[in-house]
SERO-231073 format. One record per atom (N, C-alpha, C): residue in three letters; atom name; x, y, z. Coordinates in Angstrom, 2 decimals. Layout:
<recs>
REC  resn  name       xx       yy       zz
REC   ALA    CA        X        Y        Z
...
</recs>
This chain:
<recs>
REC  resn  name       xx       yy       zz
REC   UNK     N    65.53   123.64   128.20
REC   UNK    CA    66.56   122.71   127.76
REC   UNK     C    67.92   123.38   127.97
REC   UNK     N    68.76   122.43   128.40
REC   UNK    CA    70.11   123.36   128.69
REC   UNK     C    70.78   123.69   127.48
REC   UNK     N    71.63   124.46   127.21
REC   UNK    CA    72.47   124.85   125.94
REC   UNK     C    73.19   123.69   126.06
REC   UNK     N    73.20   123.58   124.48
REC   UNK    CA    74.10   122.62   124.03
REC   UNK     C    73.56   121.16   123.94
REC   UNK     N    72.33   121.39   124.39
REC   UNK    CA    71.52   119.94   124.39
REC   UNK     C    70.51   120.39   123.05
REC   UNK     N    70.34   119.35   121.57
REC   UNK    CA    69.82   119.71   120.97
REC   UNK     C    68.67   118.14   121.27
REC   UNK     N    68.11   118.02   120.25
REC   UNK    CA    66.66   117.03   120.13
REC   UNK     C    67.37   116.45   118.59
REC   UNK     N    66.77   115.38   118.16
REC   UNK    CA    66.98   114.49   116.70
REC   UNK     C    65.92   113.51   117.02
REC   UNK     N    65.36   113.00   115.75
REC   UNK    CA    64.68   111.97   115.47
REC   UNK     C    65.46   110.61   115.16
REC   UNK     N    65.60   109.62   116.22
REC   UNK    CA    66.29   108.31   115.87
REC   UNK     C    65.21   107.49   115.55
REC   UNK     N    65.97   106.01   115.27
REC   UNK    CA    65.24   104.73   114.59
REC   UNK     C    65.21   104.25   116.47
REC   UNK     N    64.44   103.51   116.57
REC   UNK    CA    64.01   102.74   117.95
REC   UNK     C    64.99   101.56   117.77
REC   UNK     N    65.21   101.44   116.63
REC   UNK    CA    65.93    99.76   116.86
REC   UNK     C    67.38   100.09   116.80
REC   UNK     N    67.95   101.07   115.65
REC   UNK    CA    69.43   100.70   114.74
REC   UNK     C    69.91   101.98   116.10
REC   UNK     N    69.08   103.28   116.98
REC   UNK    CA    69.85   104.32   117.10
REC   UNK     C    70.44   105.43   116.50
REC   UNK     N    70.11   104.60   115.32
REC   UNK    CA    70.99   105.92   113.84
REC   UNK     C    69.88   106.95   113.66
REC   UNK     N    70.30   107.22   112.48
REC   UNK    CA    68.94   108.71   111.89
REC   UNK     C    67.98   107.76   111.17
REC   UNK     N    66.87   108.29   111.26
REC   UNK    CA    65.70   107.45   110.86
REC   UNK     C    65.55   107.36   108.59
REC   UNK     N    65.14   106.55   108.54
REC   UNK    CA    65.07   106.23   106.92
REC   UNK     C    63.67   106.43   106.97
REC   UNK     N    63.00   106.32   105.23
REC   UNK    CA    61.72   106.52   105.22
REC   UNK     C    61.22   104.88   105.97
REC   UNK     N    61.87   103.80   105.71
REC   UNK    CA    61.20   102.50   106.19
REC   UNK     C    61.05   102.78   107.95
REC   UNK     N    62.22   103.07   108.68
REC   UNK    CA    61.31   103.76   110.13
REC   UNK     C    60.24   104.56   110.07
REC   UNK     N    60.09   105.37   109.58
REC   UNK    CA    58.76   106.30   109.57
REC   UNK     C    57.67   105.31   109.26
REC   UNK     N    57.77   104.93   107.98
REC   UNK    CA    56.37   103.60   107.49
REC   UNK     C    56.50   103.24   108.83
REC   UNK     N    57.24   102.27   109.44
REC   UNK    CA    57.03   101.15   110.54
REC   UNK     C    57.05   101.74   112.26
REC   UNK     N    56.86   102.82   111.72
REC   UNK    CA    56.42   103.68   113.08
REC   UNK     C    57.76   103.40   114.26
REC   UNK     N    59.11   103.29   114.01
REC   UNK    CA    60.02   102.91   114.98
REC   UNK     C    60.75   104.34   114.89
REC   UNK     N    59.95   105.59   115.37
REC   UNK    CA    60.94   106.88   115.49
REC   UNK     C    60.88   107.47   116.86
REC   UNK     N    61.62   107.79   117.27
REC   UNK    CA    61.29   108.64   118.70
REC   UNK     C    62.43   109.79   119.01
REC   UNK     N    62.45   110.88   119.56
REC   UNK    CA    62.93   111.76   119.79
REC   UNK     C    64.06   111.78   120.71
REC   UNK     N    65.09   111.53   121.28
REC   UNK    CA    66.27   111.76   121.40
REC   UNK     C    67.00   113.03   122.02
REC   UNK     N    67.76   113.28   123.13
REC   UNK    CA    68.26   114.33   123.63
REC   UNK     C    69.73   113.78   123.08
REC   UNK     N    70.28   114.54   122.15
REC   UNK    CA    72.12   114.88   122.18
REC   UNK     C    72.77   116.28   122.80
REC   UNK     N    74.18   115.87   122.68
REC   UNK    CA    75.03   117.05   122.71
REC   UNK     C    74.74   117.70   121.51
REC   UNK     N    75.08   118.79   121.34
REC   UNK    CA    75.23   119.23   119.76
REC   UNK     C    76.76   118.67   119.29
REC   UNK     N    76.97   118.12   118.32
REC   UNK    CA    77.57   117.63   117.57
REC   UNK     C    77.62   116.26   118.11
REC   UNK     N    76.77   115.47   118.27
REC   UNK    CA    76.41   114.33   118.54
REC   UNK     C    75.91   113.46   117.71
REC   UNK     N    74.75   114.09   117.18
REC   UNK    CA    73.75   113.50   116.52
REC   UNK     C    74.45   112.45   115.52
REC   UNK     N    74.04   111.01   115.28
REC   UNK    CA    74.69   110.38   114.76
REC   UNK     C    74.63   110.60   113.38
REC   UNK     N    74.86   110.61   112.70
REC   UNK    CA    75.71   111.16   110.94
REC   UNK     C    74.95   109.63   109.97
REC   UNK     N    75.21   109.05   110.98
REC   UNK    CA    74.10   107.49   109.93
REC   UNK     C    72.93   107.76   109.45
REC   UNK     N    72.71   106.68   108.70
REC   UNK    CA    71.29   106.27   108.83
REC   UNK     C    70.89   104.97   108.79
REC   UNK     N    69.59   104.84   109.71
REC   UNK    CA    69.31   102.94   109.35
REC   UNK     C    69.09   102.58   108.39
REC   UNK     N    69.86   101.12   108.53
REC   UNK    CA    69.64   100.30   107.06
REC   UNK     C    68.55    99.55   107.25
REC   UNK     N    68.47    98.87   108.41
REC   UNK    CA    67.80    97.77   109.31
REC   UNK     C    66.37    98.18   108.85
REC   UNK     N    65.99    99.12   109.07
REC   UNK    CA    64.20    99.49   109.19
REC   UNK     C    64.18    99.61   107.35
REC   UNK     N    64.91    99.95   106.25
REC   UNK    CA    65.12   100.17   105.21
REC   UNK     C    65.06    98.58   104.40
REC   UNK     N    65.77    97.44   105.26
REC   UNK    CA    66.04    96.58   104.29
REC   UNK     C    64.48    95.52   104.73
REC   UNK     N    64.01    96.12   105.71
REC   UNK    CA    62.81    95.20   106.62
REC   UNK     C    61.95    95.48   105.73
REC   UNK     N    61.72    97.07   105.51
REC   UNK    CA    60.44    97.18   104.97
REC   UNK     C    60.19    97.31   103.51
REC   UNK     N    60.96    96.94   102.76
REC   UNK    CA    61.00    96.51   101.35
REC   UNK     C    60.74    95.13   101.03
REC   UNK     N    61.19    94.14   102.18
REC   UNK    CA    60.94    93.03   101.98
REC   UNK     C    59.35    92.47   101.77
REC   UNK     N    58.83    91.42   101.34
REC   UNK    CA    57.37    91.57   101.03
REC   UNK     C    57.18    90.06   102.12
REC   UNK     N    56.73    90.48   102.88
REC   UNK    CA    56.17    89.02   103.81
REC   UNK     C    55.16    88.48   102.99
REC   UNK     N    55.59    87.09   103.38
REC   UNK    CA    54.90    85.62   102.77
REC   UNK     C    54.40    84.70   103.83
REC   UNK     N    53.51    83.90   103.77
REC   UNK    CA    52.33    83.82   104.39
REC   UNK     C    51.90    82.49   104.03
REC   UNK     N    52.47    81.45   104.84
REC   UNK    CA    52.22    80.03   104.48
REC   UNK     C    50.66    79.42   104.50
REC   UNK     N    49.83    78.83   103.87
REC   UNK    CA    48.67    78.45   104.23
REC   UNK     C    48.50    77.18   104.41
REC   UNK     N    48.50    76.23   105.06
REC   UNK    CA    48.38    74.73   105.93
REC   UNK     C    49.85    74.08   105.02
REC   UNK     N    50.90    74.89   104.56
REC   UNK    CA    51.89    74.54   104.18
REC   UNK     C    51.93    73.97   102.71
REC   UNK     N    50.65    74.57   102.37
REC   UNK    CA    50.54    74.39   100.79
REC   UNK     C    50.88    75.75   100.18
REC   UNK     N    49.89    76.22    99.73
REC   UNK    CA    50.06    78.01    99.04
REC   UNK     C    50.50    78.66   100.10
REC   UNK     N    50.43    79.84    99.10
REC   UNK    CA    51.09    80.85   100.03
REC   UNK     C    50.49    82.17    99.64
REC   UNK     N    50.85    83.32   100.25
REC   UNK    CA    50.39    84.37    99.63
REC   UNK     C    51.85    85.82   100.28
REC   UNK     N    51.76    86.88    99.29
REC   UNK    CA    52.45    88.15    99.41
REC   UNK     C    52.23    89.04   100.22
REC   UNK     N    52.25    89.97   101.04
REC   UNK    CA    51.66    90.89   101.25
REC   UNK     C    52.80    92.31   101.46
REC   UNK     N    52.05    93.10   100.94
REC   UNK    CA    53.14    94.40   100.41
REC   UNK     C    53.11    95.16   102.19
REC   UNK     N    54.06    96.07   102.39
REC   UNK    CA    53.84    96.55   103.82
REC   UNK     C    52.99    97.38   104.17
REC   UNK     N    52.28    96.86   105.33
REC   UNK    CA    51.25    97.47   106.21
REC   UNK     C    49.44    96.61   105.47
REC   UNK     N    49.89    96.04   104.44
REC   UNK    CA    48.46    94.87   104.28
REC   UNK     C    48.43    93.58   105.23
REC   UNK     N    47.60    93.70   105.79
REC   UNK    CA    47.03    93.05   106.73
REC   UNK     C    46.36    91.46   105.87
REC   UNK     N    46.34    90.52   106.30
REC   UNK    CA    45.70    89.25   106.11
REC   UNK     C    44.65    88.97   107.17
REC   UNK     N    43.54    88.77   106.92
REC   UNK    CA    42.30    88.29   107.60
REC   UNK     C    41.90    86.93   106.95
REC   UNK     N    42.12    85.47   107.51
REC   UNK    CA    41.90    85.25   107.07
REC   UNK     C    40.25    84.14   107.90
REC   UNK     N    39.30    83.67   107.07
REC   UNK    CA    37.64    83.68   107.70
REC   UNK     C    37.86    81.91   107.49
REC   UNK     N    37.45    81.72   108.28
REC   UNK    CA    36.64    80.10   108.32
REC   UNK     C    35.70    79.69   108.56
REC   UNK     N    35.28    78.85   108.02
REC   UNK    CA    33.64    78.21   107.77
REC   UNK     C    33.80    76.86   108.88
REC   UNK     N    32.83    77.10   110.05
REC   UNK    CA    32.88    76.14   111.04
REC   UNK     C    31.58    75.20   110.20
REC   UNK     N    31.49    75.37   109.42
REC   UNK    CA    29.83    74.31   108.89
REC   UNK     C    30.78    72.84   108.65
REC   UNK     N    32.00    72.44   108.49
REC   UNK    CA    32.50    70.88   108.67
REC   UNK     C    32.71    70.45   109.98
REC   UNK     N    32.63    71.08   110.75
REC   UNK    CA    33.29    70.70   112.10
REC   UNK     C    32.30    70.01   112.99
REC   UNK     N    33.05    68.43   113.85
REC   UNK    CA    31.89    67.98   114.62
REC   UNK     C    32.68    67.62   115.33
REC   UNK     N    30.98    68.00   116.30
REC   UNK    CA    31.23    67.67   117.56
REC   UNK     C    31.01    66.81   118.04
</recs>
């Protein structure tokens, strides 16, 4: 690596310094700067995403929560269906 070129961990989306919500959402990647480059931020973007709790319409009646990184599966019973 040439002098004066250091490495940092950015966010994939914002460019800034990564928050714990990039790490959860897997948006980090490694980065070549100058030295005194490295951006001094940090993302908000991956921070305000992954606090939020996705909701999950069901035929536009209920609904349901899901906290981050829970997955919804949801199963159907083909025994009404004709052919």
């Amino acid at each position: 690596m040439p002098e004066g070129v250091v490495t940092a961990s950015v966010c994939r989306i914002s460019g800034l310094r990564p928050t714990q919500g990039c790490i959860r959402m897997s948006n980090t990647y490694t980065e070549f700067f100058v030295r005194g480059t490295v951006p001094a931020n940090y993302c908000e973007e991956c921070m305000s995403a992954a606090t939020q709790a996705p909701t999950i319409r069901l035929n536009g009646r209920s609904s349901i929560t899901l906290t981050v990184g829970e997955e919804y599966i949801e199963q159907r019973s083909n025994s009404n269906r004709r052919v």
